[in-house]
C-alpha positions in Angstrom: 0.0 0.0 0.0 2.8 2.4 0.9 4.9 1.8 -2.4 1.2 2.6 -4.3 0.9 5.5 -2.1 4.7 6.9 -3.0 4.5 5.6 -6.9 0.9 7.6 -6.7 3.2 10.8 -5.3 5.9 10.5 -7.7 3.5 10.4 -10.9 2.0 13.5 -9.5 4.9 15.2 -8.8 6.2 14.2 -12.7 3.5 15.2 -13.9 3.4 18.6 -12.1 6.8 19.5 -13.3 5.7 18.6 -17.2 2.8 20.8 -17.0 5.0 23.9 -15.0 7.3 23.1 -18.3 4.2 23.4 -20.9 3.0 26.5 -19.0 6.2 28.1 -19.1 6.6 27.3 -22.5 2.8 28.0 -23.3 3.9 32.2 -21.5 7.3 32.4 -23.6 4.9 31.3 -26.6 2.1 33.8 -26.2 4.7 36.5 -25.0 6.0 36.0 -28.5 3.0 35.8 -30.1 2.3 39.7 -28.4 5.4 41.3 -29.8 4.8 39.8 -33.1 1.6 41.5 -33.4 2.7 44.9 -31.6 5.9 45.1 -34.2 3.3 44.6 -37.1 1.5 47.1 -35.9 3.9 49.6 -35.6 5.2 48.3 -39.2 1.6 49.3 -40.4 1.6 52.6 -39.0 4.9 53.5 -40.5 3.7 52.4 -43.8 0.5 54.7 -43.7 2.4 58.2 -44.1 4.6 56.8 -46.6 1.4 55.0 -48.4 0.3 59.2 -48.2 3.1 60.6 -50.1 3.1 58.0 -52.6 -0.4 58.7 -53.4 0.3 62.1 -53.6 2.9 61.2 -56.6 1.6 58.2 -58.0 -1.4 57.0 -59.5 -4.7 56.1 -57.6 -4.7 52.3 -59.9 -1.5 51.8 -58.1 -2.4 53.1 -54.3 -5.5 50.2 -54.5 -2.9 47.9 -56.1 -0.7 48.5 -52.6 -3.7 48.7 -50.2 -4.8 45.6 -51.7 -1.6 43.6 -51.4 -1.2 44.8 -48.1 -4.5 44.1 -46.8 -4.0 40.3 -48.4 -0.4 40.1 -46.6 -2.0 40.8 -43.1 -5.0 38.9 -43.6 -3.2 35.9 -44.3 -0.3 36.8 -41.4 -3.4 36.5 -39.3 -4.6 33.2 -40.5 -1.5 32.0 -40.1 -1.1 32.9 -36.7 -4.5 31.4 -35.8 -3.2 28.1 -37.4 -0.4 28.2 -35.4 -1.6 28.8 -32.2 -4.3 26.0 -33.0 -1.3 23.9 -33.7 0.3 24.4 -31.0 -2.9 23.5 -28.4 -3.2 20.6 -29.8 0.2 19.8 -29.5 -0.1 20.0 -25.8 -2.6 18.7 -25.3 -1.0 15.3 -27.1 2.0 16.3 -25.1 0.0 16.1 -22.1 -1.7 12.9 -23.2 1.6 11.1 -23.8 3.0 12.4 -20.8 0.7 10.4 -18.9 0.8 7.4 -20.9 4.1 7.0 -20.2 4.0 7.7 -16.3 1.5 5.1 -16.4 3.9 2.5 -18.2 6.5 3.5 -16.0 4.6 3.2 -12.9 3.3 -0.4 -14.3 7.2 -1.7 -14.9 7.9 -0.3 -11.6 10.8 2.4 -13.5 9.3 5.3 -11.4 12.6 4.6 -8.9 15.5 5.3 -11.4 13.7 8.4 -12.0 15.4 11.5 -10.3 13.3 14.9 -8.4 14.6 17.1 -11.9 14.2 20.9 -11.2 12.2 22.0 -14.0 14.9 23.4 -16.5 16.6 19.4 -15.6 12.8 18.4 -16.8 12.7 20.4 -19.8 16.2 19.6 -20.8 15.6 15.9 -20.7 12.3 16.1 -22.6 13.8 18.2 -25.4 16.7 15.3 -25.1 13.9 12.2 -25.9 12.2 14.4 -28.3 15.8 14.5 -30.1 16.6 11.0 -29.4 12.5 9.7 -30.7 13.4 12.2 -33.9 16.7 10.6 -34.9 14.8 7.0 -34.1 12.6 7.8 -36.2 14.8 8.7 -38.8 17.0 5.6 -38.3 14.3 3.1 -39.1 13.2 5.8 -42.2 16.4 4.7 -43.4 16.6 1.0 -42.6 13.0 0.9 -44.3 14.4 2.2 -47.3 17.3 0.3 -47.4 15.0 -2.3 -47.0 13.3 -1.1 -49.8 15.9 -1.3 -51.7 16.7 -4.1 -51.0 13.7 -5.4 -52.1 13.7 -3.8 -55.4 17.7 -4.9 -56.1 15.9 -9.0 -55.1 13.4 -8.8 -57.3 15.2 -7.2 -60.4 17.9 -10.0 -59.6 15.4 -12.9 -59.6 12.5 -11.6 -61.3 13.5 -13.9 -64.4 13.7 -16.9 -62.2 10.2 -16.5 -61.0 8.8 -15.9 -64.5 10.4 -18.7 -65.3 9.2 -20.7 -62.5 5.5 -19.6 -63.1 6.0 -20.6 -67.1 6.7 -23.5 -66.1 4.3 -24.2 -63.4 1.9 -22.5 -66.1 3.3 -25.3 -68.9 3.0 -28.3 -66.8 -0.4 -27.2 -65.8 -1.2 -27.6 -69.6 0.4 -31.0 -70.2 -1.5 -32.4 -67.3 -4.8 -30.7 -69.1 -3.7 -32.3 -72.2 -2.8 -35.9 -70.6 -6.4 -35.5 -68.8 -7.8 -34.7 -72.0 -6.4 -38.0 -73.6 -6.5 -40.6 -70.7 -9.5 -42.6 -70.8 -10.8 -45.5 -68.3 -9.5 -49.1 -69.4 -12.6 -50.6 -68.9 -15.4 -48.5 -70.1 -13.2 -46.6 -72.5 -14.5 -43.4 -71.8 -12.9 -39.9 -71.2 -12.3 -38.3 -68.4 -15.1 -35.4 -68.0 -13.9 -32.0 -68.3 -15.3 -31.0 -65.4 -13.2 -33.3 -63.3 -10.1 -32.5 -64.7 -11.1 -28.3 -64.0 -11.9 -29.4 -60.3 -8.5 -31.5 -60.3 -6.4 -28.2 -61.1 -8.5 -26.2 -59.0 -7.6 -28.4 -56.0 -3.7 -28.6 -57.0 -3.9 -24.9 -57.5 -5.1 -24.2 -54.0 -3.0 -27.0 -52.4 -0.2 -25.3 -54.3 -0.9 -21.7 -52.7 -0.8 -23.3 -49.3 1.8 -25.0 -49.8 3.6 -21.3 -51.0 1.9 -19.3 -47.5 3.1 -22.4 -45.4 6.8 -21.9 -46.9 6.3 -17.8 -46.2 5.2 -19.0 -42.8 8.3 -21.0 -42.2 10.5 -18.4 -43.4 8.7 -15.7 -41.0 9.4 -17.8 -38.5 12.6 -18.8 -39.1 13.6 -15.2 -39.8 12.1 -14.5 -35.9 13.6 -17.3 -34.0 17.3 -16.1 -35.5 16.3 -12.3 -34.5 15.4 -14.0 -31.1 18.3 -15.8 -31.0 20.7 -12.4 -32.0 19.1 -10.4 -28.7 19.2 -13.9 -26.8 23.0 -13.5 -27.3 23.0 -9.6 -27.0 21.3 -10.2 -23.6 23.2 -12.8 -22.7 26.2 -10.3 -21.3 24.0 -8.3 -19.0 24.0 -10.6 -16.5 20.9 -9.7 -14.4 18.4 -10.1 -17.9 20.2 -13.5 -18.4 17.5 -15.6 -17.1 14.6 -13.8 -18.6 16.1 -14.0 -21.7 16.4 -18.1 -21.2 12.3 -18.1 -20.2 11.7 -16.5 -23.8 13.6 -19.0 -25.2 12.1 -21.9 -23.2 9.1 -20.3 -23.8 9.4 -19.7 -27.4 11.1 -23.6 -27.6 7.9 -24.9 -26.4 5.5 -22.6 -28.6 7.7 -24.2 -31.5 7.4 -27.6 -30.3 3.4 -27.2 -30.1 3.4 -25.8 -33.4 5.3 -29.0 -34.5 2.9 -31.1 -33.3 0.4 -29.2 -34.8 1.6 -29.2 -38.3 2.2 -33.2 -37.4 -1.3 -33.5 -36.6 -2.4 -31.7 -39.9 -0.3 -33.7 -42.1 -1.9 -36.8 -40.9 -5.3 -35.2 -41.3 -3.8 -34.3 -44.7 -2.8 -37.7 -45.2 -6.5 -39.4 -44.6 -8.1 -37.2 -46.4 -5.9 -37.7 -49.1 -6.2 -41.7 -48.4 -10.7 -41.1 -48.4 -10.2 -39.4 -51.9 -8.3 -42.1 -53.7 -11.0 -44.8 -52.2 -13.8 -42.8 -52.9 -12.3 -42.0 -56.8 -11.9 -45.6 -57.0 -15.5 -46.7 -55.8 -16.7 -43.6 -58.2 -14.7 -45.4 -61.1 -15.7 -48.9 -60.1 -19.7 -47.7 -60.3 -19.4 -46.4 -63.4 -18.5 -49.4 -64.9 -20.2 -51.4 -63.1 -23.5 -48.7 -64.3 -22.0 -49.1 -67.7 -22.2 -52.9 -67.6 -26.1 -53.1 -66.2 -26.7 -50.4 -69.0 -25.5 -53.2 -71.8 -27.1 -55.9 -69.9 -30.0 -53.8 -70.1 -30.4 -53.7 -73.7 -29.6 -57.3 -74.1 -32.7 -57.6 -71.9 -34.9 -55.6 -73.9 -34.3 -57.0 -76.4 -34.8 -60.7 -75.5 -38.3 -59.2 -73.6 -39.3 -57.9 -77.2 -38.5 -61.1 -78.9 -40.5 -62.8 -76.0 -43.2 -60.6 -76.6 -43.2 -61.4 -80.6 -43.5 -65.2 -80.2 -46.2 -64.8 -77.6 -48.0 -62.8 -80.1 -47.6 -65.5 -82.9 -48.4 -68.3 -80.2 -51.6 -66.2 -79.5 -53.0 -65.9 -83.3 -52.4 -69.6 -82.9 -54.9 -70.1 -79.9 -57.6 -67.8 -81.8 -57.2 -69.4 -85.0 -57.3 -72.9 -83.2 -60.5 -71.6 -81.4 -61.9 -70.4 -84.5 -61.7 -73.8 -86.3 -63.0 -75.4 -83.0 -66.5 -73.7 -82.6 -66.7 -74.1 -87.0 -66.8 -77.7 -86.4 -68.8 -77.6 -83.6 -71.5 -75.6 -85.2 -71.2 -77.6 -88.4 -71.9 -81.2 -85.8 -75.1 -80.1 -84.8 -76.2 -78.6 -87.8 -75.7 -81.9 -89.0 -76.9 -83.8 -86.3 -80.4 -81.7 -86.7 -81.1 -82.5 -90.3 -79.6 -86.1 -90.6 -82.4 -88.7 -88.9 -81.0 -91.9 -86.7 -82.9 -94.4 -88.2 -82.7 -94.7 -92.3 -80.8 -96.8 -94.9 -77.5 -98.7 -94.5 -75.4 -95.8 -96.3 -76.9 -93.3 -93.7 -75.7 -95.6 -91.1 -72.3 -96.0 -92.7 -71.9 -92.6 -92.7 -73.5 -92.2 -89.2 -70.6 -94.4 -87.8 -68.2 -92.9 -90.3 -69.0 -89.6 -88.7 -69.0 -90.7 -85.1 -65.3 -92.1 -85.9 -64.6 -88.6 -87.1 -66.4 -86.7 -84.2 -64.0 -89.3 -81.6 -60.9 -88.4 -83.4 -62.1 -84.3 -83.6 -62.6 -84.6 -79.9 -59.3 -86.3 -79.0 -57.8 -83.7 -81.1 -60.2 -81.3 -79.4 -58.7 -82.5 -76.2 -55.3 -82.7 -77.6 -55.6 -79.1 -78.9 -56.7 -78.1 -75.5 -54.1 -79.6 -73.5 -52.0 -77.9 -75.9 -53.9 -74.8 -75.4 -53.4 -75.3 -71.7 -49.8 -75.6 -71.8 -49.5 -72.6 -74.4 -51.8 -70.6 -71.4 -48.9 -71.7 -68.4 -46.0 -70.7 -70.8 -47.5 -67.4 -71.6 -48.0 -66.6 -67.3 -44.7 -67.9 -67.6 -43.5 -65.6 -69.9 -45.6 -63.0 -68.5 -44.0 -62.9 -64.9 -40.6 -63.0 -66.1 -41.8 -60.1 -68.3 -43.4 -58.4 -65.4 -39.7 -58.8 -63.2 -37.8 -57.5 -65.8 -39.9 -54.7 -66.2 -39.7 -53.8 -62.6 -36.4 -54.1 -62.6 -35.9 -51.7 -65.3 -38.0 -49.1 -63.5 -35.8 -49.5 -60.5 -32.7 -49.4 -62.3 -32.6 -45.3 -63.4 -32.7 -44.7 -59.5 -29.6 -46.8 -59.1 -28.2 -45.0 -62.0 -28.9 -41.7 -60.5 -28.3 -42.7 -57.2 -24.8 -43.9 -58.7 -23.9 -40.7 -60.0 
């Protein structure tokens, strides 16, 4: 509590003797500022008499002419002079404002003890002294960002042909594996590789291929880091009291690096499976497409055998109707017969009777020949007529595989 209490004290009291300094300075500027004004004054009223006698000699164009420029020249001394003091409140007030932002990091690192009581001219001095030294920073990392520049430019007129060179080739092997797409075909099926495919497939080794370019950056970046690290690690390493903070960056930093290994570890095996799922899955994509392209040609064999099915049925049917036909003729033509031809009458009647009753036993065992024919014509044709009916249900359930496939 008492080290809060006499940090609290110091800030105040460094912050008193900034603002003395800014007030001071603030006096000196306006006490400026008055005898600027009071010598233009007295500039202006020396000017008026002589502005009379020329006016008695000269011209009136040329007395406006002078009035003119002179009014301009004081306007614009007076806008200046706003803009100026304007400028410099605001620069206080930023003064002010960084002032306290760094009492405030002091006070938080605990610094506020290596700071003297400065009389105020001590105060001023040393401010005007880190206002130099943050100037000439300033300027020293202007000029290491330029040499960097430079640097840069002098790199990339020096390899700026091996990278075009790199991306025409990248940009010809690109084309070769468009043109080896283009003419590869599956060795079953013998068809082409869609073009679609093949634009997905370079889109995929493109992206991989920028990743693999920010992951290199990456490494580089880092690399780049853990050698700066390692410079103000050894820079460090002679001040003696720093010495072990500077080893609990570097443990620090050894086990950020040993995360991030695992990390990348862990993504190349998540790199690797996926890479593993892809080839399976492109080779159960290839080995359904010919499998759909077999069931397509079994298919039309099918279709084929149902129509010639369907053909002999339809021959085998004109058959039954014809056979029907000739049936009910001779049936009709038997009783006709039987009505006008008596029983009883002379031997030729009879001869004939018995000549057509052998007839009529032989029509009706080839009546019942015919209709155990007819019967056995009827059980091939519900044969035929279920197999018919399965292979028509399985051709209406064969586009869903077909899509489902695809």
């Amino acid at each position: 509590m008492y080290e809060d209490d006499a940090k609290k004290r110091r800030n105040l009291e460094i912050q008193n003797q900034a603002a003395q300094a800014i007030q001071r300075k603030w006096r000196l500027y306006i006490q400026e500022r008055d005898d600027g004004r009071e010598r233009g004054k007295s500039i202006s009223q020396l000017t008026k008499p002589v502005s009379i006698e020329m006016e008695s000699s000269s011209t009136m164009s040329t007395a406006v002419t002078a009035r003119s420029t002179q009014a301009t020249l004081f306007q614009e001394y007076e806008t200046l002079l706003t803009q100026r003091t304007a400028i410099i409140d605001h620069n206080l007030i930023y003064q002010h404002r960084i002032a306290c932002h760094f009492a405030e990091q002091r006070a938080r690192k605990g610094e506020d003890r290596a700071l003297p009581n400065l009389a105020p001219p001590e105060a001023e001095r040393q401010y005007w002294g880190l206002v130099r030294k943050l100037h000439e920073e300033k300027n020293r990392l202007l000029g290491k960002r330029q040499a960097a520049e430079e640097s840069l430019l002098h790199l990339q007129e020096r390899f700026q042909a091996t990278i075009d060179g790199v991306l025409e080739q990248e940009g010809e092997f690109r084309e070769f594996i468009h043109e080896v797409a283009k003419r590869a075909a599956f060795t079953h099926s013998n068809r082409r590789i869609p073009a679609e495919d093949v634009k997905s497939f370079l889109e995929n080794d493109e992206k991989q291929r920028g990743n693999i370019r920010k992951a290199r950056i990456r490494y580089l970046q880092l690399k780049n880091e853990v050698k700066r690290l390692r410079h103000l690690a050894s820079q460090g390493a002679g001040g003696g009291s720093n010495d072990g903070m500077y080893l609990i960056d570097l443990e620090q930093l050894k086990i950020e690096n040993a995360n991030l290994n695992e990390k990348i570890e862990e993504r190349n095996d998540d790199i690797a499976k996926l890479r593993r799922k892809v080839t399976t899955t492109v080779h159960v994509l290839t080995h359904m497409r010919e499998k759909l392209e077999f069931k397509r040609e079994e298919n039309s064999e099918l279709r084929f055998q149902v129509a010639a099915i369907e053909e002999e049925l339809g021959g085998v049917r004109d058959q039954l109707a014809q056979s029907k036909k000739r049936r009910d003729e001779f049936l009709n033509s038997n009783l006709r017969m039987r009505e006008k031809i008596p029983l009883v009458g002379s031997e030729n009647l009879l001869v004939d009777y018995e000549q057509r009753k052998a007839c009529i036993n032989d029509s009706r065992i080839r009546v019942v020949e015919l209709t155990n024919a007819h019967i056995e014509l009827v059980k091939q044709i519900k044969q035929y007529s279920i197999d018919v009916e399965k292979l028509m249900r399985e051709l209406s359930h064969y586009p869903a595989m077909s899509t489902a496939a695809h």
